[in-house]
C-alpha positions in Angstrom: 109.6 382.7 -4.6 112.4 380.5 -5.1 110.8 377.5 -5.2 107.6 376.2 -7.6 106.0 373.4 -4.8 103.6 375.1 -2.8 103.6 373.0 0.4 100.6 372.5 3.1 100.9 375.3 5.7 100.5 373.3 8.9 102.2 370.0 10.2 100.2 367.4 11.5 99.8 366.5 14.9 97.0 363.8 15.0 96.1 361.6 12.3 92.8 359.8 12.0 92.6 355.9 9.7 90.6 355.7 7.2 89.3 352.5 6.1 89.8 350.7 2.7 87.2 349.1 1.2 87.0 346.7 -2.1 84.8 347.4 -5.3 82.4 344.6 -4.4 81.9 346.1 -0.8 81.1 349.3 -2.2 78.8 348.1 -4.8 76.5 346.8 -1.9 77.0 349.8 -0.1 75.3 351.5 -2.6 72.5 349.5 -3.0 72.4 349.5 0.7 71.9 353.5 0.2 69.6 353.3 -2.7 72.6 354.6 -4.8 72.5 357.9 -2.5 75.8 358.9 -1.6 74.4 361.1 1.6 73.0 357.9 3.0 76.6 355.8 3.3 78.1 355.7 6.2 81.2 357.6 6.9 83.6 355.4 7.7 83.0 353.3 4.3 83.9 356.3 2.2 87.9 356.5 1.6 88.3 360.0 0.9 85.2 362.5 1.8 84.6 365.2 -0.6 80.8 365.5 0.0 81.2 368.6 1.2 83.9 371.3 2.3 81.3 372.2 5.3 82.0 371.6 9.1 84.4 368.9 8.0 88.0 370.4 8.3 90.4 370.1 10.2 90.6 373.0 13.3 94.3 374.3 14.3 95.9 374.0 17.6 95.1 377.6 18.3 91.4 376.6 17.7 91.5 373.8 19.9 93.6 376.1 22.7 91.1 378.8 22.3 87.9 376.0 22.8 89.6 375.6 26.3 88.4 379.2 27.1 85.3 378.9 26.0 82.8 380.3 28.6 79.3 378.3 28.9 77.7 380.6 30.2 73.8 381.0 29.4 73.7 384.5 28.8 76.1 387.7 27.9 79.4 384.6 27.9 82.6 385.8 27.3 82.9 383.7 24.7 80.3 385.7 22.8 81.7 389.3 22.7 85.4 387.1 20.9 83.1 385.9 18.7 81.3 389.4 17.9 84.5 391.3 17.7 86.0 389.0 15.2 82.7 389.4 13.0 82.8 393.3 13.6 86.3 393.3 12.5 86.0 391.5 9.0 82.2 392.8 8.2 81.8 396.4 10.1 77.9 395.5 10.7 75.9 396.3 13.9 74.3 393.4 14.6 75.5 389.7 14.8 73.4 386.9 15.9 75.5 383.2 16.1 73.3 380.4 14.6 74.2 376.8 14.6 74.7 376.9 11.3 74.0 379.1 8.1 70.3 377.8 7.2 69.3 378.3 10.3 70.6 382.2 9.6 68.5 382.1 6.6 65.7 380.7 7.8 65.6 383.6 10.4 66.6 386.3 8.1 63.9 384.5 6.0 61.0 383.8 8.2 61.5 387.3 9.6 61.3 389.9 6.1 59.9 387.9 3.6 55.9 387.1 2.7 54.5 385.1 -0.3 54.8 386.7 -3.0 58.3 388.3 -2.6 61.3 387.9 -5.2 65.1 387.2 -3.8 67.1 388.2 -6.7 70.5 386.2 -6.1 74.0 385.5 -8.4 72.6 382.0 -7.8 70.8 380.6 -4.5 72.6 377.3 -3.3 70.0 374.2 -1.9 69.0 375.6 1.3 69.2 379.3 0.3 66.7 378.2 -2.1 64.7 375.8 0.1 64.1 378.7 2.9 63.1 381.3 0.4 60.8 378.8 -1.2 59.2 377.9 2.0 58.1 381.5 2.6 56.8 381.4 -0.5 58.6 383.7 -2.3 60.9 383.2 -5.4 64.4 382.4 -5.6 65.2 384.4 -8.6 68.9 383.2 -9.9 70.4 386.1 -12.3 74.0 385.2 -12.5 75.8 386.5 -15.7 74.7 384.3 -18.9 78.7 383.3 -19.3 78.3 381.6 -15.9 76.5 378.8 -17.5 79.1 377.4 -20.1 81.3 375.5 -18.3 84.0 375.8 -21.0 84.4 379.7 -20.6 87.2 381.5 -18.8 86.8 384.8 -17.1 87.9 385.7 -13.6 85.0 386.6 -12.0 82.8 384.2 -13.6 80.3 384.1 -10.5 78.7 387.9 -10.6 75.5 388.8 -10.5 74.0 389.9 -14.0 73.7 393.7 -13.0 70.9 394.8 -15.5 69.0 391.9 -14.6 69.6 393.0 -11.2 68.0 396.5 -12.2 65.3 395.6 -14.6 63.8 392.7 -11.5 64.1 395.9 -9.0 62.2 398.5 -11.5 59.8 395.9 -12.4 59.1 394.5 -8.8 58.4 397.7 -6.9 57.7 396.8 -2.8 58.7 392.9 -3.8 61.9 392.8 -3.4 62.5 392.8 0.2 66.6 392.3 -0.1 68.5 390.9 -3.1 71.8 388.7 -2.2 74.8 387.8 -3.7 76.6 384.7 -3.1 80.2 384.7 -2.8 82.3 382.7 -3.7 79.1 381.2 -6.4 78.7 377.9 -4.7 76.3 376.6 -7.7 77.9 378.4 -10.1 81.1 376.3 -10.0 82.4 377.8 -7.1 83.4 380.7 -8.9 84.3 384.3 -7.7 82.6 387.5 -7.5 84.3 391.0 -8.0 84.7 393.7 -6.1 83.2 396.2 -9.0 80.4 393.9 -9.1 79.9 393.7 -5.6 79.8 397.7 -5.7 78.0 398.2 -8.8 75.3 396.1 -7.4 74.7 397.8 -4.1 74.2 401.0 -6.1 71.7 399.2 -7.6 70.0 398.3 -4.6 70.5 401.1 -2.5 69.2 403.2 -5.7 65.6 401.5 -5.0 65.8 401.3 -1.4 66.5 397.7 -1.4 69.0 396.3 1.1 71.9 394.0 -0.3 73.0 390.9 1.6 76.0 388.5 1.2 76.1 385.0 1.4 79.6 384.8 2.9 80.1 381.5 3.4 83.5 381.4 1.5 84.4 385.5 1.5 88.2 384.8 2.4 88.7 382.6 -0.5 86.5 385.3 -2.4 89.1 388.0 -1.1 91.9 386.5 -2.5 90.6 385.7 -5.9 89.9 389.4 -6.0 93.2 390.0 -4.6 94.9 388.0 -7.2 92.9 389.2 -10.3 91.0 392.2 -10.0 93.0 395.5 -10.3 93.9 397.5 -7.4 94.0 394.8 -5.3 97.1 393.0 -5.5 98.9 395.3 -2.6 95.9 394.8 -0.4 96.0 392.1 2.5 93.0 389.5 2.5 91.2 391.3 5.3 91.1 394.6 3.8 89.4 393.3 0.6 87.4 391.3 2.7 86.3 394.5 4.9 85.6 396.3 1.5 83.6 393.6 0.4 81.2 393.6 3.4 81.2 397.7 3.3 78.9 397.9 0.3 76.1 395.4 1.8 73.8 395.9 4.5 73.9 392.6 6.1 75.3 388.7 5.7 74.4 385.1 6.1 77.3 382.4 7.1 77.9 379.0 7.6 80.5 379.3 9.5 81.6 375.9 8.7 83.3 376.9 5.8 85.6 379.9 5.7 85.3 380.1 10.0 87.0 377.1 9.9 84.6 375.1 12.7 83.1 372.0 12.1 79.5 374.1 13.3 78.2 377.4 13.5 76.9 380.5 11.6 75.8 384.1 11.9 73.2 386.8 10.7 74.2 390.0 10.8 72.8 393.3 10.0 72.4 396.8 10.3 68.5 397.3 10.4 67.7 398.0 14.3 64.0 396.8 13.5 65.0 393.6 11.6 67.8 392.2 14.1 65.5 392.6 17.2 62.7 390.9 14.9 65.3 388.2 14.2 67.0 388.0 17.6 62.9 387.2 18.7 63.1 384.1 16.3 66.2 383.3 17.1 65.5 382.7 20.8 62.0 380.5 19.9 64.2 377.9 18.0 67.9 378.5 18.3 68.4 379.8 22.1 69.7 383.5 23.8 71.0 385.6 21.5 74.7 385.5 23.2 74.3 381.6 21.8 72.8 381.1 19.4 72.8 377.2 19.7 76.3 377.0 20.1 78.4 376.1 23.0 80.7 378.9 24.1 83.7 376.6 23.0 82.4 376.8 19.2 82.7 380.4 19.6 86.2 380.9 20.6 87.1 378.4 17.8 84.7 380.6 15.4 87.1 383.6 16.4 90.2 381.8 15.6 89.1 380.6 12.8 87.6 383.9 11.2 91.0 385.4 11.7 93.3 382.4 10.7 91.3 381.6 7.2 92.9 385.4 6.1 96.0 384.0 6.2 98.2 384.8 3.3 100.2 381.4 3.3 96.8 379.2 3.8 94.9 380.5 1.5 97.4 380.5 -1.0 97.8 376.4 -0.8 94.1 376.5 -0.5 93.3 377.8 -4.1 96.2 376.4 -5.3 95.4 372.5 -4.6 92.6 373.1 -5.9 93.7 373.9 -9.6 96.3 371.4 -9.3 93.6 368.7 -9.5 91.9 370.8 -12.1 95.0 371.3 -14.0 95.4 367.5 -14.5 91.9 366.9 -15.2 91.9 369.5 -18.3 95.4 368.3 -19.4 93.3 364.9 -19.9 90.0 365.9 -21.4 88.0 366.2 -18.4 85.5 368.7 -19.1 85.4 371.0 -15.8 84.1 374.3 -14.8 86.8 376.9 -15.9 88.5 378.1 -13.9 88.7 375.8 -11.2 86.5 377.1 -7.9 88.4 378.0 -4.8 86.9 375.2 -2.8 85.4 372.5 -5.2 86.5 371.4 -8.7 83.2 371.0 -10.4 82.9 368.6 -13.5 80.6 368.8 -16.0 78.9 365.6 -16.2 76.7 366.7 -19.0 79.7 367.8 -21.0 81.5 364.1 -20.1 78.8 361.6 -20.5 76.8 362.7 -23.3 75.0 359.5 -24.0 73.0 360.0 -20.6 69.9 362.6 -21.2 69.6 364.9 -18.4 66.2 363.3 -17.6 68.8 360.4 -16.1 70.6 362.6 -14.1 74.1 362.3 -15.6 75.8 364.1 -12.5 74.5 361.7 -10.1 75.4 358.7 -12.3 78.9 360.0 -12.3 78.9 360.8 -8.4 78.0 356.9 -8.0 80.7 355.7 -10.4 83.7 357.5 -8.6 82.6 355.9 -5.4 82.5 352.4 -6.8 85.7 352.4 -8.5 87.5 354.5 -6.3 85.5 355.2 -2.7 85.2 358.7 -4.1 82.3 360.5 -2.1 81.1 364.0 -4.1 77.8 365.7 -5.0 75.7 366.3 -7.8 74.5 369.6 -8.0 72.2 368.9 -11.2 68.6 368.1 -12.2 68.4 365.8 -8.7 69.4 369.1 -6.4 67.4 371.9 -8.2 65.1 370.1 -11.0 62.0 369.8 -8.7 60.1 373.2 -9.1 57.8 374.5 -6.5 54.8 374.0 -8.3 55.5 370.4 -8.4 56.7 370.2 -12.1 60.3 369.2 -13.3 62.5 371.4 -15.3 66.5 370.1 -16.0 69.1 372.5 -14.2 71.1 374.7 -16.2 74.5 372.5 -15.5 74.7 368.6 -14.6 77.9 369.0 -12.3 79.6 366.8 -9.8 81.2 368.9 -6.8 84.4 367.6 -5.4 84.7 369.8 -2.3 88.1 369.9 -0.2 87.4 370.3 3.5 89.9 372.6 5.2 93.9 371.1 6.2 92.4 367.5 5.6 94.0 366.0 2.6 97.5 365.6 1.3 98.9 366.6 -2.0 98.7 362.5 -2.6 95.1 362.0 -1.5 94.7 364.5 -4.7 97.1 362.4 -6.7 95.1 359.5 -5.7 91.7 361.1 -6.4 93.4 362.4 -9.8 94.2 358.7 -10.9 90.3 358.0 -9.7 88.7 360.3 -11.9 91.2 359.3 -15.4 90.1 355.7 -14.6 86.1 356.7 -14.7 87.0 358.6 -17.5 88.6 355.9 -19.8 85.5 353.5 -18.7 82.4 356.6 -19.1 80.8 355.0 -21.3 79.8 352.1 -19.3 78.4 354.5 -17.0 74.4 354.3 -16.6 71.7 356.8 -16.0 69.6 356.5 -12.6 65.8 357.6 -12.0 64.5 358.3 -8.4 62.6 356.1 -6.4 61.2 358.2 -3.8 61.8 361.6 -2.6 60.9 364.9 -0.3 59.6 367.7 -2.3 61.6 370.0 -0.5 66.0 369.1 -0.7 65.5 365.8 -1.8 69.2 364.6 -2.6 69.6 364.9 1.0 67.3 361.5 1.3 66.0 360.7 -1.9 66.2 356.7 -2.9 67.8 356.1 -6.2 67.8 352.9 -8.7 70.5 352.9 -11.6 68.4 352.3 -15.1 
């Protein structure tokens, strides 16, 4: 191209205020929360980046196609849209709509696996975790020992480690019901998986009559990192990558609320006759019919749209993009991050930037709290607070202290960033008057979700 500035790929028709607030309001907000960031309200946060999930923006053609949508109770319309445009990117027989993607896991889940079992996984994110815990079985993380240096730079820094893969197959006969990879690796930075992996591991699996599964939550952004760096590839379009992704797996788990583009929904789907009709029969005690899944038939139509605008060249060039841009300033400054930048989050290492909090003080969340005081900042800590309770009760620090900033979807301007840029140098230049927290009270089970915090 001609031209350097990559611009946003959409013009605005509606705009929604947000509200400014002053450091001293926030500081009582906080307290308010017990210095949880899930537990402020909305409206007091300035800009949102708790999470990229459910919270973009939908297109016009989304909200044109929710005008369609066909409420019917059983075999709707709006259904067979939403199947076809699943079919199209994955190829697999089955698909079952949830209303989200841990409710997909939890049927997947509660249908296959016993106590006992082992999910091998590149690494399980909270409520992957959570649902597999719940059975009783492990959540076995095996991502490739680079993946846990921040500093390191490779391009598919989120694959599985494939002869760890192997050995936990060989030395877990009839335990390991299905082994999944996550892509793009949420906890692991947001990083990308390759195709070869992706391949090399279904061998793997399919060599000991294990199926492979995908957490897909972000697969288009996952296609075009592959289409971008991984050989072969470059000439391919988004949806071909993406439909050679899902050829080597034998099923999938989505939120839908991330690269479908809704602000709710998921799927299962499968190949296994035996397993979807065992699913579909949880699937109607908790989420509804089949056909629905939970949803109403408008969330499907805008599930189709979505799943076939996120392949867009042009969007998800500008999505990756904006991304690095904040990460390019942040590593120009001294900002320790996770390298590369993700493809939905920029992930900094907390541990790395405030080394004079021990991880037993949760250095992520400590940072998480400071970006929303000075600057109304709202991220998460995916750290010692999110995975450092074991099942057995005990505590055991997480191999990262990271704070996610996670872009929702045709939200933010190129100067929200610029803002949010200027946030983050100011925290930096004041770290080290940044203090440690300890928790309160908390679930066993997810417990930054509610857990009640007091800074130390």
């Amino acid at each position: 191209m001609k031209f350097k500035t990559i611009i946003e790929p959409f013009r605005i028709k509606m705009v929604e205020p947000i509200r400014q607030t002053t450091r001293e309001e926030r500081e009582r907000l906080l307290a308010e929360a017990h210095y949880n960031l899930f537990l402020l309200k909305a409206e007091d946060v300035l800009i949102d980046l708790l999470t990229d999930s459910g919270t973009g923006a939908m297109s016009s053609g989304q909200w044109a196609g929710m005008m369609l949508g066909d409420e019917s109770y059983a075999g709707a319309k709006s259904f067979y849209k939403f199947e076809t445009a699943v079919r199209t990117i994955t190829g697999l027989k089955h698909v079952i709509p949830t209303h989200q993607g841990r409710a997909a896991e939890r049927i997947l889940f509660g249908s296959v696996l016993k106590p006992g079992d082992i999910v091998p996984n590149n690494t399980h994110f909270d409520t992957t975790r959570a649902n597999t815990e719940y059975r009783g079985a492990t959540a076995l993380d095996i991502p490739i020992p680079e993946a846990h240096d921040p500093a390191i730079i490779l391009p598919f820094k989120g694959n599985i480690d494939l002869a760890a893969l192997e050995r936990t197959l060989v030395e877990n006969p009839g335990n390991v019901p299905l082994a999944m990879i996550t892509v793009t690796n949420n906890s692991g930075g947001g990083q990308p998986v390759s195709m070869a992996n992706i391949r090399a591991a279904s061998e793997i699996c399919h060599r000991h009559n294990v199926p492979l599964f995908l957490d897909c939550c972000r697969f288009a952004e996952n296609a075009w990192f592959i289409k971008t760096r991984e050989e072969g590839y470059a000439d391919k379009t988004p949806l071909e990558i993406a439909q050679e992704m899902f050829s080597y797996v034998d099923g999938a788990t989505m939120s839908a609320k991330k690269d479908g583009m809704g602000n709710i929904g998921g799927f299962l789907a499968l190949n296994d006759d035996a397993w979807a009709q065992e699913c579909k029969n949880l699937l109607i005690l908790t989420e509804g019919f089949p056909t629905y899944g939970g949803l109403a038939g408008y969330d499907l139509e805008a599930l189709a749209v979505g799943l076939e605008e996120v392949l867009h060249e042009d969007y998800l060039q500008y999505r990756i993009r904006s991304v690095a841009y904040l990460g390019d300033i942040l590593t120009s400054n001294g900002i320790p991050i996770v390298q590369p930048p993700g493809g939905h989050a920029i992930y900094i290492d907390a541990k790395g930037m405030l080394p004079h909090i021990p991880q037993s003080e949760y250095p992520a969340w400590a940072l998480s709290l400071a970006l929303y005081l000075e600057g109304g900042i709202r991220s998460v800590e995916i750290g010692s607070v999110m995975f450092g309770h074991q099942p057995d009760g005990s505590e055991k620090p997480a191999a990262m202290e990271l704070v996610r900033l996670a872009f929702p979807r045709r939200v933010y301007t190129q100067s929200h960033v610029d803002y949010l840029a200027e946030v983050l140098l100011y925290v930096n230049s004041i770290k080290e008057s940044i203090r440690g927290v300890r928790i309160v009270d908390a679930p066993p089970m997810l417990r930054h979700f509610s857990a009640k915090m007091a800074l130390i």
